[in-house]
N, C-alpha and C positions, 0 to 999 in steps of 0.2 A: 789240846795237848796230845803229844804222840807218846806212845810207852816206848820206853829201851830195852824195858824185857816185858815178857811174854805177860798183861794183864792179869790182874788175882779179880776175881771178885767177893766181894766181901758180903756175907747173907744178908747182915744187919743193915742194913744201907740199900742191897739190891740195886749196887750201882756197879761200875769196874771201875777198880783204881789202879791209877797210872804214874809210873815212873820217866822224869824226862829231866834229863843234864845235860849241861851247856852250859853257854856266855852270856851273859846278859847284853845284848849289844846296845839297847835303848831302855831307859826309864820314861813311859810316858807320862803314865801318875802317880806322883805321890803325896800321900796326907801326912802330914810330920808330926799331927795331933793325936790319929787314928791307928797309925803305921800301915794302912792299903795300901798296895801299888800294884801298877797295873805294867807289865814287863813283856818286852819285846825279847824273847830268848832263842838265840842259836846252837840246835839240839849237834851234843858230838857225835852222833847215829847219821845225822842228816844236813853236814854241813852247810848247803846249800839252801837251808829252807829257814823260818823263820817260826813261831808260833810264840801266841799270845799267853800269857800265865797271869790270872788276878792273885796275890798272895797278900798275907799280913804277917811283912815283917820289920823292924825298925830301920834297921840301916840296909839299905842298897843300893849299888850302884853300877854303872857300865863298867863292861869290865869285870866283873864280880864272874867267878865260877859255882854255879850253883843246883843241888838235886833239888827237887819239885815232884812231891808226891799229892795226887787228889785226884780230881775226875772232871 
């Protein structure tokens, strides 16, 4: 995942969390029992690229505009 602003890192965690918006342009996994899915996202930072996001949410789909925060 790529940040759109500048990286926080969080103590508790000792990881950096990232912020990344865009279009969802492909749903490749979803569980409709669990709600994982695994999403093909086109960041508006970086139109021309593409990157992966595993998230847990019920309903999504192509097309959807969506922020994505994690690490």
């Amino acid at each position: 995942m790529i940040a759109t602003h500048n990286p926080i890192t969080n103590p508790a965690m000792k990881t950096i969390q990232e912020t990344l918006t865009g279009i969802v342009n492909r749903v490749t996994y979803h569980n409709p029992e669990s709600g994982w899915s695994v999403l093909r996202v086109q960041p508006f930072n970086r139109p021309e690229g593409q990157e992966t996001v595993t998230v847990h949410q019920t309903k999504v789909f192509a097309g959807a505009t969506m922020e994505f925060r994690g690490a």
